[in-house]
C-alpha positions as CSV (number, residue, x, y, z in Angstrom):
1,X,0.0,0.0,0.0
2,X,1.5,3.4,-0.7
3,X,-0.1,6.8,-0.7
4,X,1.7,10.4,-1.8
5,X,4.0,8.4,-3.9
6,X,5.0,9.1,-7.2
7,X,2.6,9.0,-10.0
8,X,3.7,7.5,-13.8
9,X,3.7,9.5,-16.6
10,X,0.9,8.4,-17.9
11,X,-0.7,9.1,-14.7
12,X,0.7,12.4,-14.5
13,X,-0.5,13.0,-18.4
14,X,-4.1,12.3,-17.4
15,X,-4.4,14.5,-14.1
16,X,-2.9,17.4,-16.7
17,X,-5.6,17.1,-19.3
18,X,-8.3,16.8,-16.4
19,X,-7.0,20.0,-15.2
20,X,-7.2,21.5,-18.1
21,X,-10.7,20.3,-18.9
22,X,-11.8,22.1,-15.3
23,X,-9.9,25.3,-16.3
24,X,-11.6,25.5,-19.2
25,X,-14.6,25.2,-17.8
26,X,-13.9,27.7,-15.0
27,X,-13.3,30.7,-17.4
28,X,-14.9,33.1,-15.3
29,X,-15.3,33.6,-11.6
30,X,-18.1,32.5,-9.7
31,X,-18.1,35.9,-7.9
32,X,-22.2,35.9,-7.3
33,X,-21.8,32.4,-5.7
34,X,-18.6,33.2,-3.7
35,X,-20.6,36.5,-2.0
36,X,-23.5,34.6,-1.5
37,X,-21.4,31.7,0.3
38,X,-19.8,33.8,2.3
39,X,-22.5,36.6,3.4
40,X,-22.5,35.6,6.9
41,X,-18.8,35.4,7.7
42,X,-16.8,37.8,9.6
43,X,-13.3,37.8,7.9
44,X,-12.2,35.4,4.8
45,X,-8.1,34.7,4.7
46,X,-7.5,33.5,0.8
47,X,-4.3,31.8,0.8
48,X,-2.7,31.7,-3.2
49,X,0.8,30.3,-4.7
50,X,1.7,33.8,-5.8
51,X,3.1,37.2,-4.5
52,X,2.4,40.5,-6.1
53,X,3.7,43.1,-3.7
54,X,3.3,46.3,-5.5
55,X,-0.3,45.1,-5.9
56,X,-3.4,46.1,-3.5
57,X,-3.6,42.4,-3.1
58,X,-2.7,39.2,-4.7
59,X,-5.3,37.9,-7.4
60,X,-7.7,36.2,-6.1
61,X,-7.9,38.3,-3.0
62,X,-8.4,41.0,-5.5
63,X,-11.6,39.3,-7.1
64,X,-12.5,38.1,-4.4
65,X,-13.2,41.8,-2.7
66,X,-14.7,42.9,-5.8
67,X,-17.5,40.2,-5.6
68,X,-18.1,41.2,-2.2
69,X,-18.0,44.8,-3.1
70,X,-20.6,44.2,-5.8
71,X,-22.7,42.3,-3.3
72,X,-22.4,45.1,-0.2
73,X,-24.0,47.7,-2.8
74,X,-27.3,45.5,-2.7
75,X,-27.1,45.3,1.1
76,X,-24.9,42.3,1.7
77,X,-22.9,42.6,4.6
78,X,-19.1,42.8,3.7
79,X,-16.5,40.3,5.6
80,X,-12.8,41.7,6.1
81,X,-10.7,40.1,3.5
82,X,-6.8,39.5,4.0
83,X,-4.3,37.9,1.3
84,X,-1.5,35.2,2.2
85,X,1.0,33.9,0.1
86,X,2.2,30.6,0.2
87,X,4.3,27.7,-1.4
88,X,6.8,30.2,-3.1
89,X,10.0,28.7,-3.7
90,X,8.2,25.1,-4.1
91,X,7.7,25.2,-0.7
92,X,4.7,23.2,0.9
93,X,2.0,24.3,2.9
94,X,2.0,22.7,6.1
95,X,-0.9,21.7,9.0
96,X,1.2,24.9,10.9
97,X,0.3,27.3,8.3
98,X,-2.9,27.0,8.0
99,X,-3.6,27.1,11.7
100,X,-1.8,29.9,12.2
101,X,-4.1,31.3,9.3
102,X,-7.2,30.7,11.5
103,X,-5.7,31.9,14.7
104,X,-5.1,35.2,12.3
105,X,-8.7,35.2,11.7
106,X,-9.5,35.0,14.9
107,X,-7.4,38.3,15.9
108,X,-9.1,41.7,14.3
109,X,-6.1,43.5,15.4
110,X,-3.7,41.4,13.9
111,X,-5.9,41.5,10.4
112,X,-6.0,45.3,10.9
113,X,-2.1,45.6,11.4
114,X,-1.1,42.5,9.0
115,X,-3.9,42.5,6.1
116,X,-1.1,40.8,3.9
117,X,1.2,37.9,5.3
118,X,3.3,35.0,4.3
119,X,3.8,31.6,5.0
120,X,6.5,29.3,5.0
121,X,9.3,31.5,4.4
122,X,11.3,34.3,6.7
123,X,9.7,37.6,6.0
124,X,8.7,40.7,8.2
125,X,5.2,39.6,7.9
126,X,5.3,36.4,8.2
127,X,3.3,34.0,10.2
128,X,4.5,32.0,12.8
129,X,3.4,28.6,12.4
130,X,1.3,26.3,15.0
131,X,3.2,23.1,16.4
132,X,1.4,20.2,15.0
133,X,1.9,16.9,14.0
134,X,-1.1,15.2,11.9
135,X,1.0,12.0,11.8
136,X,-0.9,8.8,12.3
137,X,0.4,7.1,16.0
138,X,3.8,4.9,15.7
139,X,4.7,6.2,12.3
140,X,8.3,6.4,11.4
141,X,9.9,9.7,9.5
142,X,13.1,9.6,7.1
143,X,14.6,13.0,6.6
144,X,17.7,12.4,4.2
145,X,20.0,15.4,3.0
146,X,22.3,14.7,-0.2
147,X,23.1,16.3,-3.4
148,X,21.6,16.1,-6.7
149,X,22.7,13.4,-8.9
150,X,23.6,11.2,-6.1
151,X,20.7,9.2,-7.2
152,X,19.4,9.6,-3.7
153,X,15.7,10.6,-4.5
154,X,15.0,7.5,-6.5
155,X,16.4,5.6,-3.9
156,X,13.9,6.9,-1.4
157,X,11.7,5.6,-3.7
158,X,12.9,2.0,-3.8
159,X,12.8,2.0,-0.1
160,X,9.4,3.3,-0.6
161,X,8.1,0.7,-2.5
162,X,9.7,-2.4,-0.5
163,X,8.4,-1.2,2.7
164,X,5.1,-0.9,1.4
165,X,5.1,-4.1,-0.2
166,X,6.9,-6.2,1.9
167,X,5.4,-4.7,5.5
168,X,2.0,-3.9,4.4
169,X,2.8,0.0,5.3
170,X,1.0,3.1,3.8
171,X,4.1,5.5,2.8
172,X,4.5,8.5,1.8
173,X,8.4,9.9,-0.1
174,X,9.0,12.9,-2.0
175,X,12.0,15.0,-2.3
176,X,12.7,18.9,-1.8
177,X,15.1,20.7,-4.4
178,X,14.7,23.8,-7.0
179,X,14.7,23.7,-10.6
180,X,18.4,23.1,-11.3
181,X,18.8,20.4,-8.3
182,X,22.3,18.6,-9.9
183,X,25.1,19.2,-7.9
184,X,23.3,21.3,-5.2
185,X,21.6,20.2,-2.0
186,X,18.7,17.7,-2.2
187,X,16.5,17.2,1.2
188,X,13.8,14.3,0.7
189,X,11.4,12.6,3.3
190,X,9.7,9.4,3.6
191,X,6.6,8.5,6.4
192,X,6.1,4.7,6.8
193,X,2.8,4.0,9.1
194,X,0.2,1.7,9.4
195,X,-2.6,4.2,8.6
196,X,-3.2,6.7,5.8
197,X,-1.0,9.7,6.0
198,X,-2.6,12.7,5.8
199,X,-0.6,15.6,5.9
200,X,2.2,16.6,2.9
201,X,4.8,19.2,4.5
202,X,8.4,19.2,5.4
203,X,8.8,17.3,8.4
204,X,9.6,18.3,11.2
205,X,10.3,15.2,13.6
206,X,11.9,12.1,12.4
207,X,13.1,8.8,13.1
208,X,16.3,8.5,10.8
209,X,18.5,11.2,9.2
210,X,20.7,9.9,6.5
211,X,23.4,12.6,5.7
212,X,25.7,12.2,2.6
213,X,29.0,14.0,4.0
214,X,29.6,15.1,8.2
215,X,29.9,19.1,6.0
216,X,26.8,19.2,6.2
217,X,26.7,20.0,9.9
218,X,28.7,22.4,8.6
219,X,25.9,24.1,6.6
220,X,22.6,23.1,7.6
221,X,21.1,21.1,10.9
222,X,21.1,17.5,10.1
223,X,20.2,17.0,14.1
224,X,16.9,19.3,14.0
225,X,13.8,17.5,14.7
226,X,15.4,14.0,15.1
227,X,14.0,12.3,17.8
228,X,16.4,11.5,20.6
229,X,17.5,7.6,21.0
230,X,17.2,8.5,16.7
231,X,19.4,6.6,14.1
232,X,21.7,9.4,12.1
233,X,23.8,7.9,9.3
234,X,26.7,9.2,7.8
235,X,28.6,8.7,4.3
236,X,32.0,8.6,4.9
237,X,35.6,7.9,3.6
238,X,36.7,7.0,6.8
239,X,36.4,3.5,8.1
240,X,37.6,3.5,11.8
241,X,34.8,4.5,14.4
242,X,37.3,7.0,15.8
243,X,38.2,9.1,12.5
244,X,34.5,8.8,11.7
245,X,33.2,10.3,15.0
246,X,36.4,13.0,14.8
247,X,35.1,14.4,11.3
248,X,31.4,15.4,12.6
249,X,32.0,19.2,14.8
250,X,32.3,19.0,18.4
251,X,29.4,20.6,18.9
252,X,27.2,18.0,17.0
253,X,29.1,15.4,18.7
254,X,27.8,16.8,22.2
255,X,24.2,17.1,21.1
256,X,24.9,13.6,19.7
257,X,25.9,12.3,23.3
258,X,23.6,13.9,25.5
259,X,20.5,12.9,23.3
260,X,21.6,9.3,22.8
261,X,21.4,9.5,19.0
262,X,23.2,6.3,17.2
263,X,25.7,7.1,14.3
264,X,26.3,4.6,12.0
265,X,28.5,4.8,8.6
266,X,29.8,3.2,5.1
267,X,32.0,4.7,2.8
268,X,28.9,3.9,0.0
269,X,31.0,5.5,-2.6
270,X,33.5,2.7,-2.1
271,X,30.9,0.2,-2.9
272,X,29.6,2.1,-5.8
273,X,32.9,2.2,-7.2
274,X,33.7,-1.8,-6.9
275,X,30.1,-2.8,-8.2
276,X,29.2,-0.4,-10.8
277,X,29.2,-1.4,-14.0
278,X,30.4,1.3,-15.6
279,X,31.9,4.5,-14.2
280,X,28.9,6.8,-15.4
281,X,26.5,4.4,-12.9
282,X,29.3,4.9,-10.0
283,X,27.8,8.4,-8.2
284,X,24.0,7.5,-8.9
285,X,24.9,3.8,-7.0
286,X,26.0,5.6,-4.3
287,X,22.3,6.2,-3.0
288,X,21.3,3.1,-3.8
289,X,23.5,1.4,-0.6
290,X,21.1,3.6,1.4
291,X,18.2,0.2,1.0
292,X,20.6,-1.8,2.6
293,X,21.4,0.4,5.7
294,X,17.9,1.3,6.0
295,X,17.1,-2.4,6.2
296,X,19.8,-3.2,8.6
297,X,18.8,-0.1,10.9
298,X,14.9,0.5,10.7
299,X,13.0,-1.8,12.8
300,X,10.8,-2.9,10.2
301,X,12.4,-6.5,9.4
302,X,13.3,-7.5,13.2
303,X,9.5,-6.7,13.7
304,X,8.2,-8.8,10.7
305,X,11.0,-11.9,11.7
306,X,12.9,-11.4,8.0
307,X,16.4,-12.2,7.7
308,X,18.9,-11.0,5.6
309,X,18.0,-13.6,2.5
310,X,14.4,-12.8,2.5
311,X,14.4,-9.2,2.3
312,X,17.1,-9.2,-0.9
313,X,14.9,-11.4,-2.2
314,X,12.3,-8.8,-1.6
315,X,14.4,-6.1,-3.1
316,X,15.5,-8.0,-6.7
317,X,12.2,-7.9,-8.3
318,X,11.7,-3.9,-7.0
319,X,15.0,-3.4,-8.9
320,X,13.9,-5.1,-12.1
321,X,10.7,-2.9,-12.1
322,X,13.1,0.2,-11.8
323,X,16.5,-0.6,-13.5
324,X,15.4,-3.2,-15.6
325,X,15.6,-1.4,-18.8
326,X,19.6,-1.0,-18.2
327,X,20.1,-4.5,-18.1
328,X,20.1,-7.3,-16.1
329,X,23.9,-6.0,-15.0
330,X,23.1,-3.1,-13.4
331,X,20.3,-5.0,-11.5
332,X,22.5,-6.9,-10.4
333,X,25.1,-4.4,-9.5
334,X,22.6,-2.5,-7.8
335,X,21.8,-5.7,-5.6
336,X,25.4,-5.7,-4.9
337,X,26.0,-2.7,-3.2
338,X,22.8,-3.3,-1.1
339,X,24.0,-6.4,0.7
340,X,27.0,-5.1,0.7
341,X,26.3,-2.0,2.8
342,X,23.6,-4.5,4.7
343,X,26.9,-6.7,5.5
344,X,29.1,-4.0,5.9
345,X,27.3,-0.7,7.8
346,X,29.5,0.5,10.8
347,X,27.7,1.2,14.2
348,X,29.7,3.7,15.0
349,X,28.1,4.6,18.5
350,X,28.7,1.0,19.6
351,X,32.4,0.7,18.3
352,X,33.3,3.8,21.1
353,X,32.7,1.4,23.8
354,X,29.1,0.9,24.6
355,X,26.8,-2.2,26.0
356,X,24.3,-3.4,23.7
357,X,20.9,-4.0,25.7
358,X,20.6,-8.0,26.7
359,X,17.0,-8.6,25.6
360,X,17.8,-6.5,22.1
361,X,15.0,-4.0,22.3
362,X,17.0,-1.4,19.9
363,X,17.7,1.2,22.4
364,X,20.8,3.5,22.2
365,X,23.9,1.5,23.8
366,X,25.1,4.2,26.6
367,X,28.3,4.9,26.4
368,X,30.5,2.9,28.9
369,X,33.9,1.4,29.1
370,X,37.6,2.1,29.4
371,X,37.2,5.0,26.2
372,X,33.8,6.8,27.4
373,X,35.4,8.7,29.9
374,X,37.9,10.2,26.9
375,X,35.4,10.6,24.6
376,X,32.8,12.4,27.2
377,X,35.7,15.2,27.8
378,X,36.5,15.4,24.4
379,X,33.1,16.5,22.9
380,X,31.8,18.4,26.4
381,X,32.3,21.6,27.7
């Protein structure tokens, strides 16, 4: 089962000719129907995917107030009406931002002072989002940050698909990058849960946080919103625990430590380069290793009792579907590098002397033995 994921071309093809059969049946505004259904209301907020600043109002706002003005000359009563933008810059519009919409409502002064606001961007007038979460109970978030070209989106996909099909999960993945995404920094998100998931937004608490290289500490907040006791994973060159753990900033390596956060690691590009086919394939395999450290990490195949054979034998036939067009080599290829990072992922927190838990229940190791007292000083004031 899968929901929010990625639709076909052909799929895609058809939802652009249905909307173009509705637009062209919408070639005028209701604007007699819109006063009459709104008559009785004290304020109307109309939130549109635009921003016309040296306009009175956006659009819509604009026709909007002068089907209400039209109405208010027959006696209608006439509702304040305030313009938000939203969703520029491919941004979504989250749960927050439209609660924080009605709580503007809700305040005349704040209309009166604010008549035009944004959302989802930082700007003088924009509106502070409402905490919420609409995510069904137990689900479990992916927030992965990477560059374009590293094949890392489609990957999210794959993992996507197998979860859903070999768990019985709904999910929901999509990816966050501007027009000219190769080469520049690609954040994508994945929602695994055992109900529909109803809410499409940048999220905001997760379970997992792949990171391609430790600069992006550097450059973003790879840490924000991961739960504590979460799973971050980091490519890297480095193979020893103790180089690895070195290379992330001091400062993430306390917040690591006092919220309990496991690191693991795999040099990915490694494996890409001793599988791939052909060098052009060698960056784009490097996402695909992510499968097999997702499957080795997530608690989705200790829960369902699947070992190591039966979930690459889940994965082959999810490969064919995607890569089968290259040839049964690079299917093959690709299968490669995802047992080998299953085999091969580093558990870097546990390497730095730790306990594991006796009865296994995936908690964070805490950090014992003769090195935790050196590695305690070393990352905290």
């Amino acid at each position: 089962m899968s929901e929010g994921a990625f639709l076909s071309k052909t799929q895609r093809k058809r939802q652009m000719h249905e909307l173009q059969a509705l637009g062209a049946e919408l070639v005028e505004l209701p604007a007699a129907q819109l006063a009459a259904a709104l008559r009785d209301v004290r304020a109307v907020a109309v939130v549109e995917r635009t921003d016309e600043p040296t306009a009175a109002d956006n659009p819509l706002a604009r026709e909007l107030k002068a089907a209400l003005a039209d109405a208010a000359v027959d006696g209608a009563p006439l509702p304040r009406v305030v313009s938000a933008s939203a969703g520029l810059g491919s941004r979504d519009v989250s749960v927050g931002d439209l609660a924080a919409v009605f709580d503007w409502l809700a305040d005349t002064d704040a209309m009166r002072r604010t008549p035009r606001a944004v959302l989802g961007v930082v700007h003088p007038d924009a509106l502070t989002p409402v905490a919420l979460d609409l995510s069904p109970a137990g689900a479990y978030s992916l927030r992965g940050h990477s560059v374009g070209g590293f094949g890392s989106v489609t990957t999210n996909r794959l993992i996507a698909t197998v979860v859903a099909d070999l768990f019985d999960r709904y999910v929901q993945a999509y990816p966050r990058y501007g027009s000219e995404k190769k080469g520049l920094p690609t954040t994508y998100y994945l929602t695994i849960a055992e109900e529909p998931i109803r809410q499409h937004a940048e999220l905001q608490r997760v379970d997992f946080v792949p990171v391609n290289d430790a600069a992006a500490f550097r450059y973003g907040a790879p840490l924000a919103g991961l739960v504590d006791g979460g799973a971050l994973f980091l490519q890297s060159a480095l193979t020893d625990p103790e180089e690895t753990w070195a290379a992330i900033p001091a400062a993430a390596r306390a917040e690591i430590v006092a919220r309990q956060i496991r690191v693991f690691a795999l040099d990915t590009a490694a494996l890409a380069r001793e599988h791939a086919p052909r060098p052009d394939l060698e960056v784009r395999m490097q996402g695909v290793a992510l499968v097999g450290v997702f499957l080795r990490i997530a608690p989705f195949a200790a829960r369902a009792g699947l070992d190591r054979t039966a979930l690459l034998a889940a994965v082959e036939p999810r490969l064919e579907r995607l890569f089968g067009k290259r040839g049964s080599a690079v299917v093959a290829a690709n299968l490669a590098v995802i047992a080998a990072a299953y085999d091969s992922v580093i558990d870097v927190t546990a390497a730095l002397g730790s306990e594991r838990h006796p009865d296994g229940d995936g908690q964070l190791p805490r950090l014992t033995g003769a090195d935790a007292p050196l590695l305690l000083e070393e990352v905290l004031p």
